[in-house]
TIFIGU-820762 format. One record per residue (C-alpha): residue number from 0; residue in one letter; x, y, z. Coordinates in Angstrom, 3 decimals. Layout:
// residues N
R  resi  resn         x         y         z
R   NUM     A         X         Y         Z
...
//
This chain:
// residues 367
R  resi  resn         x         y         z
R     0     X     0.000     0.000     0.000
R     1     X     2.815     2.160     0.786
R     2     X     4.430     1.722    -2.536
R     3     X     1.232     2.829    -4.025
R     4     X     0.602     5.496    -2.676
R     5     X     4.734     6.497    -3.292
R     6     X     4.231     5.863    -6.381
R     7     X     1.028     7.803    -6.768
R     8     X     3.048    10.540    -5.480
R     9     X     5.921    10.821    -8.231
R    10     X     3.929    10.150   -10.651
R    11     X     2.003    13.911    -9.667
R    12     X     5.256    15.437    -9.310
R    13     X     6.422    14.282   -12.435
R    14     X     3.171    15.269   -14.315
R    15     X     3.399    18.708   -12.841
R    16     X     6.919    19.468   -13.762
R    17     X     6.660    18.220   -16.900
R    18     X     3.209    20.382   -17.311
R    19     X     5.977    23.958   -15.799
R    20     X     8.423    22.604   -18.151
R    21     X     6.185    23.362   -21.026
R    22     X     4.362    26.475   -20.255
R    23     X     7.773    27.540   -19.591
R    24     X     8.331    27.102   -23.051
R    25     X     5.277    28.444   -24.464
R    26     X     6.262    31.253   -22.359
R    27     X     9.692    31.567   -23.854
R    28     X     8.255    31.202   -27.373
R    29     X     6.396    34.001   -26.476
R    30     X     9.799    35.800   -25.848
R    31     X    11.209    35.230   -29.260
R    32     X     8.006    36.412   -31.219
R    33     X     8.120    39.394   -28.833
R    34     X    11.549    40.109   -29.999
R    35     X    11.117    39.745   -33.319
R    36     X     7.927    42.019   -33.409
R    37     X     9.882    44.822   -31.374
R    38     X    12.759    44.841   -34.236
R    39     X    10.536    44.588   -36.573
R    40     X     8.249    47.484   -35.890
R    41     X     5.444    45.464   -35.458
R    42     X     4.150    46.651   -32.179
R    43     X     4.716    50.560   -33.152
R    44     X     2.897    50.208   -36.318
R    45     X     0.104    48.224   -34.543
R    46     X    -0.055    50.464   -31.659
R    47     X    -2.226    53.457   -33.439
R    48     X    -5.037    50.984   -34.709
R    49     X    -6.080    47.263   -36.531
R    50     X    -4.056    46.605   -39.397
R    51     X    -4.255    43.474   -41.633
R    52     X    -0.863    41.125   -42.751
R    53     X    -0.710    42.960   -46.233
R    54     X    -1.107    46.502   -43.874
R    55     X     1.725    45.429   -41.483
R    56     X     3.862    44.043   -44.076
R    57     X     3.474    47.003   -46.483
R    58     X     4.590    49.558   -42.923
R    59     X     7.576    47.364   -42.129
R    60     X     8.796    46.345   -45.310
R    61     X     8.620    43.244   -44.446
R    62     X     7.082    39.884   -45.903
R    63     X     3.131    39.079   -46.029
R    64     X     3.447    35.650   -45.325
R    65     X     6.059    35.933   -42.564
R    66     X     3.867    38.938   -41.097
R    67     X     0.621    36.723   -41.134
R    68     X     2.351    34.252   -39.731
R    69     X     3.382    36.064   -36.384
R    70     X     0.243    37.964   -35.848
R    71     X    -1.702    34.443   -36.004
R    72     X     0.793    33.249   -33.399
R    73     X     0.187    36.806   -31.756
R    74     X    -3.525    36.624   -31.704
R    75     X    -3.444    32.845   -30.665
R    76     X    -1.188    33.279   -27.634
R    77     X    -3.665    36.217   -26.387
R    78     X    -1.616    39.912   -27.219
R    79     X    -3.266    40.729   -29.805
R    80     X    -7.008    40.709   -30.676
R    81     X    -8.739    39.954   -33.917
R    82     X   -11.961    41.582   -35.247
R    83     X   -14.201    39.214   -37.415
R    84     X   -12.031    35.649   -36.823
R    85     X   -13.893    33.752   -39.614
R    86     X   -12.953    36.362   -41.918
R    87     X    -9.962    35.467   -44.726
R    88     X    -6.777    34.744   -43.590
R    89     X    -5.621    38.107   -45.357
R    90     X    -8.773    39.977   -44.629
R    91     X    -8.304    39.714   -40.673
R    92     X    -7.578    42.859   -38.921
R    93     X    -5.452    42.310   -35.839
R    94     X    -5.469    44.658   -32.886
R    95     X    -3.080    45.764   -29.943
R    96     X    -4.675    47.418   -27.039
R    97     X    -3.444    50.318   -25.082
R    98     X    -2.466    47.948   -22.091
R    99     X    -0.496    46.100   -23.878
R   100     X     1.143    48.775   -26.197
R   101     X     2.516    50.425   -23.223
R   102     X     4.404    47.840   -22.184
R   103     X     5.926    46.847   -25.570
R   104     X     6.329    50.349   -26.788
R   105     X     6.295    53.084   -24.342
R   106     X    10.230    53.245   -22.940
R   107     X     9.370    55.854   -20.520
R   108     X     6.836    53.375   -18.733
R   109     X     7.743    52.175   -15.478
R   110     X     5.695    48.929   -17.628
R   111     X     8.077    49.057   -20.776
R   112     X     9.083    45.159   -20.753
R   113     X    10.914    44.869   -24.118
R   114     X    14.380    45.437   -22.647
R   115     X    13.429    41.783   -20.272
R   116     X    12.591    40.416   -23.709
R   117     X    15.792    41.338   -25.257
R   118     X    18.215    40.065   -22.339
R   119     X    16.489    36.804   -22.890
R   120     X    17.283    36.340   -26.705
R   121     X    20.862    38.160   -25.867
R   122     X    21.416    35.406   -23.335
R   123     X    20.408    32.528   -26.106
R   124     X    23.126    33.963   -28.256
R   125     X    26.062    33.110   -25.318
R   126     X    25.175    29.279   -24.535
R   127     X    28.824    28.594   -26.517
R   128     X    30.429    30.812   -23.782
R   129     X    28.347    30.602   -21.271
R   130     X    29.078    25.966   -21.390
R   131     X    33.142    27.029   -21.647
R   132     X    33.548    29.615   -18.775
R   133     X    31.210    26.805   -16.677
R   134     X    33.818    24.472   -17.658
R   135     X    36.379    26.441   -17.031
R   136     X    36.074    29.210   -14.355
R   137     X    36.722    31.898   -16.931
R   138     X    34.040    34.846   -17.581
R   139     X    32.328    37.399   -20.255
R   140     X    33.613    40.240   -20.143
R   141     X    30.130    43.140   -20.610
R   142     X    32.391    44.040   -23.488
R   143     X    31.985    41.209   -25.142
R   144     X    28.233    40.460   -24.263
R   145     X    27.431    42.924   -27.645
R   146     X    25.062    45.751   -28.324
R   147     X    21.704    43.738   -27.341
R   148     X    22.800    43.119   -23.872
R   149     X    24.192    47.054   -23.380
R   150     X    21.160    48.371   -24.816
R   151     X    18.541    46.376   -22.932
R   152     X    20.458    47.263   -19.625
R   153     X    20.167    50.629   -21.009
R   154     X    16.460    50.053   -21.535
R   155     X    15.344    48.396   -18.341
R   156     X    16.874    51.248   -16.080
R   157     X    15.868    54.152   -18.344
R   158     X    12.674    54.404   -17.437
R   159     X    13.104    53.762   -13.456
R   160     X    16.073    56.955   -13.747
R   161     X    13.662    59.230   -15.370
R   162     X    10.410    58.473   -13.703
R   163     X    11.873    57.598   -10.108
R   164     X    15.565    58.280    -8.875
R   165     X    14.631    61.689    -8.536
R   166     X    11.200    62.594    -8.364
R   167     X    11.272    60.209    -5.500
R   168     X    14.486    58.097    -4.668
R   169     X    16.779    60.983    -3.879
R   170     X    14.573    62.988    -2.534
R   171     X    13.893    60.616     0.382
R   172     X    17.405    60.668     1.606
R   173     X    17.068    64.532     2.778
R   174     X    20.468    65.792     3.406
R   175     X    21.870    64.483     0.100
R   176     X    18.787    65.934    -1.634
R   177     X    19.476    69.331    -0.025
R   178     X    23.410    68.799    -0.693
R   179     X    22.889    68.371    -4.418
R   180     X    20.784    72.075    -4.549
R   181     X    22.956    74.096    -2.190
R   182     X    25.977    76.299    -3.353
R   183     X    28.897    75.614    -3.899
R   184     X    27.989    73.161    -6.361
R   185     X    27.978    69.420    -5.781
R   186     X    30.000    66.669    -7.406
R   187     X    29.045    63.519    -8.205
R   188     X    30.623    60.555    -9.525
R   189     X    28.605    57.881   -11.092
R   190     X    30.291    54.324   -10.796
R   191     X    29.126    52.087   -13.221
R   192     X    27.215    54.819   -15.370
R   193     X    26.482    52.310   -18.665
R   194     X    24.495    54.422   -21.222
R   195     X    24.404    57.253   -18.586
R   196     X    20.709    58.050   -17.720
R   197     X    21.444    58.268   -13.958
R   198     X    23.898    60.909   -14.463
R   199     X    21.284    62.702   -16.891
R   200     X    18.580    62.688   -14.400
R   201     X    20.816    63.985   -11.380
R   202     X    22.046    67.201   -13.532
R   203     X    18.380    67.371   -15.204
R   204     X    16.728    67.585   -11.427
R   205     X    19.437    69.473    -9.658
R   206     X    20.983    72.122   -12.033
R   207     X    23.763    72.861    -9.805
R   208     X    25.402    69.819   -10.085
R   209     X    28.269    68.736   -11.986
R   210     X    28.216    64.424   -12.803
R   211     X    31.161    62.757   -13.690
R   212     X    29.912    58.865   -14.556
R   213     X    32.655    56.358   -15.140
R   214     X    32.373    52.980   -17.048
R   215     X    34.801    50.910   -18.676
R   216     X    32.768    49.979   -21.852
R   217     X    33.118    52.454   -24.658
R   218     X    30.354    51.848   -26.046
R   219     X    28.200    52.594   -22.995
R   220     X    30.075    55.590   -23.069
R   221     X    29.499    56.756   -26.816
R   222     X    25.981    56.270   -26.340
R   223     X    25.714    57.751   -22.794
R   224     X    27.613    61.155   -24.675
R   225     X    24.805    61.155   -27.278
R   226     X    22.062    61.208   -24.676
R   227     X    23.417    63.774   -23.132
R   228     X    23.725    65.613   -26.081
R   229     X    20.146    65.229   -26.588
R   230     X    18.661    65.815   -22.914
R   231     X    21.098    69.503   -23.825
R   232     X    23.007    68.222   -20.343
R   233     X    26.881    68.100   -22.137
R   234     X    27.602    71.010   -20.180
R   235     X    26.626    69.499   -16.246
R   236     X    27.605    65.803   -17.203
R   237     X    30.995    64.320   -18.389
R   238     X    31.520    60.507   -19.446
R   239     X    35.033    58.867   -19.227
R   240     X    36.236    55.444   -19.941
R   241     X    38.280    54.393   -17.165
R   242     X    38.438    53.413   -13.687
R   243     X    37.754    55.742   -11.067
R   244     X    41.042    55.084    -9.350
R   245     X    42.713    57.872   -10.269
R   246     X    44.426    59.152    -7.280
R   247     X    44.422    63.079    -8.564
R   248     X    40.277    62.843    -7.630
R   249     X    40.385    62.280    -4.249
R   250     X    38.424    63.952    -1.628
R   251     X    36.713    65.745    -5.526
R   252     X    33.197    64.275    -4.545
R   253     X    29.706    64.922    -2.651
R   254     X    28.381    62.391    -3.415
R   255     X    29.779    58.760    -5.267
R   256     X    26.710    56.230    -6.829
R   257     X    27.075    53.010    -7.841
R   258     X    23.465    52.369    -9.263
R   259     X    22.732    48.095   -10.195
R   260     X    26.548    47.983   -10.863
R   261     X    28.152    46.752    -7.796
R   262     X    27.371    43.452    -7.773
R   263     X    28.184    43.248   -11.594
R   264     X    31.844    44.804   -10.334
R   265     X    34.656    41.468   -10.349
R   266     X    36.297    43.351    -7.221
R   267     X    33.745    45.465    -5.226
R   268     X    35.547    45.804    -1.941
R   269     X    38.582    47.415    -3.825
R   270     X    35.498    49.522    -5.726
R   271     X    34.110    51.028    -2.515
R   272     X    37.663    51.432    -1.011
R   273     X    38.281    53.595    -4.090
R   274     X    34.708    55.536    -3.187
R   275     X    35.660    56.010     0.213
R   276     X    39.044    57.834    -0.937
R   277     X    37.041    60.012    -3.734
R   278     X    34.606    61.679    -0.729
R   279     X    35.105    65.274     0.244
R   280     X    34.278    66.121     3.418
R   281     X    31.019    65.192     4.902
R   282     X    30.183    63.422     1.403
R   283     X    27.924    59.872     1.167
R   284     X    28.517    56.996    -0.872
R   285     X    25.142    55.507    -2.175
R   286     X    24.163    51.612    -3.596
R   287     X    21.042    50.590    -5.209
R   288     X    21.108    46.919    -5.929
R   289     X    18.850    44.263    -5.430
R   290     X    16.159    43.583    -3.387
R   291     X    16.972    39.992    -2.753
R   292     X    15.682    38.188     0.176
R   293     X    17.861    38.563     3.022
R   294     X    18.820    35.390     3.560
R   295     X    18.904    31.886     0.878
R   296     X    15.391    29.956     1.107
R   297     X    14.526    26.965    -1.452
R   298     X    12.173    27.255    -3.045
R   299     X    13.078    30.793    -2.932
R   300     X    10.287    34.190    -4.338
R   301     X     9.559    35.370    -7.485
R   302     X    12.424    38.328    -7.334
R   303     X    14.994    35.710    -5.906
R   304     X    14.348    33.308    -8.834
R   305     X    14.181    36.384   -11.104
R   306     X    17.633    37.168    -9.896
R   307     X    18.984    34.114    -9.759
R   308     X    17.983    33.539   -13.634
R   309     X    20.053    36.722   -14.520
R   310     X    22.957    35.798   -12.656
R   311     X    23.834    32.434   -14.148
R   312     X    23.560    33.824   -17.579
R   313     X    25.095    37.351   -17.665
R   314     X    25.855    39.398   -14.008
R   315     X    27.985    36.152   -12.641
R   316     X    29.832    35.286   -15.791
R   317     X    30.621    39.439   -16.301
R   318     X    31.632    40.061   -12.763
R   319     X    33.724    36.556   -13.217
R   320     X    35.621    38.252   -16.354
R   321     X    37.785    40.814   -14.258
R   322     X    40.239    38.378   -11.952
R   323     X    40.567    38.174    -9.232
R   324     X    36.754    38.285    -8.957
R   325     X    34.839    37.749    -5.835
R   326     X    32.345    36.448    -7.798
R   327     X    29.049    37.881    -6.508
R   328     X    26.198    37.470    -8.621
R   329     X    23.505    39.317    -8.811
R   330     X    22.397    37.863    -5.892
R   331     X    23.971    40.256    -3.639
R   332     X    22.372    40.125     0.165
R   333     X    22.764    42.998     2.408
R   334     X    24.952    40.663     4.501
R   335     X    27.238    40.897     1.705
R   336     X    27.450    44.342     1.044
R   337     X    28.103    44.859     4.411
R   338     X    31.120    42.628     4.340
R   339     X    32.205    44.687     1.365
R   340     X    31.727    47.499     3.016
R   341     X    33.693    47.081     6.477
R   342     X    36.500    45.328     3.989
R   343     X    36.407    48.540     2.204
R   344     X    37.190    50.469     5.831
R   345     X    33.389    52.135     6.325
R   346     X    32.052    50.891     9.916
R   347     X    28.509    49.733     8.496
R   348     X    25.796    49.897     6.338
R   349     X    21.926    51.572     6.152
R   350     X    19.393    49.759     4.220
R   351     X    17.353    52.923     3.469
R   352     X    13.461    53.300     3.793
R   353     X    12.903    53.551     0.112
R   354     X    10.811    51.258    -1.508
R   355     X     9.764    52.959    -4.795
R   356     X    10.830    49.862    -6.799
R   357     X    10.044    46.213    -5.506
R   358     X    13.459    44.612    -7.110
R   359     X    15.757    47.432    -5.979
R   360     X    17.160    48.307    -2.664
R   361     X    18.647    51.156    -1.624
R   362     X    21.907    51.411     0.913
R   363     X    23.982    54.351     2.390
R   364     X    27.513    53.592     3.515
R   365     X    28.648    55.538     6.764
R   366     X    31.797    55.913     8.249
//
């Protein structure tokens, strides 16, 4: 009876993984015909109204057949809608509503989802890598993970620098916020910057300032030069490629950020040793990472396994690149920031009351 009933039992289990396993992969299937409608133009051209195959294909410049195609697969899988289903196959007009147009086209909405989309595919395209640096303890260098990866990074904090970091984030920690509008002038040195939209927001919201954001991929840099360019901030903002380790900027800043870079960073306690020495006077070292659970559980939540996905594909591999690396992961607990920290000669760490973002989590350094 007992072997029945243990029996019984895997037989469930195995029937329900198996049933994850594939909606798993009709949800990654998903993924690749979202990609391919973003770079397409699909979405944008749907986005102002219905439009049938020969209509899409004729907007993109792209192929009937192929278009028909993916907005049957669109309509089937439930993002798009179709008015009059019976109709011809190239007489259906398929529709994308407003919902759902925000969040595949709108890159100023906290919603915006397309750069998630793209760090999937982008992660697809390094399984050679990815199976030799498992074999081998080597990394991938962020240089090397290409344009897609740099711009969805770029895309997926975009909208949380414009929209949040400060209209809200800075603004809750009040003596930095009244540091960065008081005479003389603040500096402030972004670690990490990528494509540079912290830095832009921070002169955009306090006019005072002058941003100097730091990054050792030039193409992060070329691009973060253009924004700024375009948001008319070249004048507050300045992008370098190098390492902020230059002893002749010591004691030069009010304020040093490293925003979702530090656990990306191979050597992070020799990082925040380096931020400690570039503080003037009375200045404060900021981290926004992740907001991990504070300690491992298995099965762990949603964010932890969201986290955890990223990091064996892209943030451990990149931070294992630079050696020695301590090898964090994006799983980065405050337990090991603080670690970091104290290595790094500060006496603790603050997790700060700011909880504008449920993956992020934000930390002042002190001492």
């Amino acid at each position: 009876m007992t072997l029945t009933a243990d029996h019984h039992d895997t037989d469930q289990q195995r029937d329900a993984f198996a049933g994850r396993l594939f909606q798993t992969t009709l949800a990654a299937l998903d993924l690749w015909a979202i990609y391919l409608g973003h770079h397409l133009g699909y979405y944008v051209a749907l986005a102002p109204g219905p439009v049938t195959s020969s209509e899409l294909a004729a907007q993109t410049g792209t192929n009937e057949r192929y278009a028909r195609e993916w907005l049957e697969q669109q309509a089937v899988t439930g993002i798009l809608s179709v008015d009059h289903v019976e109709a011809d196959a190239q007489a259906r007009q398929y529709r994308l509503e407003p919902g759902a147009a925000e969040v595949l086209t709108d890159s100023d909405s906290l919603s915006y989802s397309i750069p998630l989309v793209r760090y999937f595919v982008a992660a697809g395209l390094l399984v050679p890598d990815l199976l030799d640096v498992y074999r081998t303890g080597g990394g991938i260098a962020w240089t090397r993970m290409g344009d897609e990866v740099r711009e969805a990074q770029e895309g997926f904090n975009r909208a949380i620098y414009r929209r949040l970091l400060t209209t809200e984030d800075l603004p809750a920690i009040a003596d930095i916020d009244a540091r960065l509008r008081a005479d003389p002038p603040a500096r402030v040195a972004d670690i990490g910057c990528g494509s540079g939209w912290s830095a832009i927001a921070i002169a955009k919201a306090y006019p005072k300032v002058r941003v100097d954001g730091f990054d050792i991929d030039p193409a992060a840099i070329a691009a973060a030069h253009e924004h700024a360019t375009n948001e008319e901030v070249s004048d507050q903002v300045r992008f370098e490629v190098r390492r902020a380790d230059d002893p002749t900027m010591d004691g030069l800043y009010d304020l040093v950020c490293f925003f979702e870079c530090l656990h990306d960073i191979g050597r992070p306690v020799e990082a925040l040793a380096m931020a400690r020495r570039l503080l003037a006077p009375g200045g404060a070292v900021i981290v926004m990472d992740e907001r991990v659970a504070e300690t491992f559980t298995a099965p762990g939540d949603d964010v932890d396994r969201f986290m955890y996905g990223w990091s064996i594909v892209q943030c451990l591999p990149g931070g294992m690149a630079d050696q020695p690396s301590a090898a964090t992961g994006t799983v980065m607990r405050p337990v090991t920031l603080r670690a970091y920290a104290q290595q790094a000669g500060f006496a603790d760490i603050e997790v700060l009351p700011i909880d504008t973002d449920p993956v992020r989590r934000w930390y002042r350094l002190h001492g």
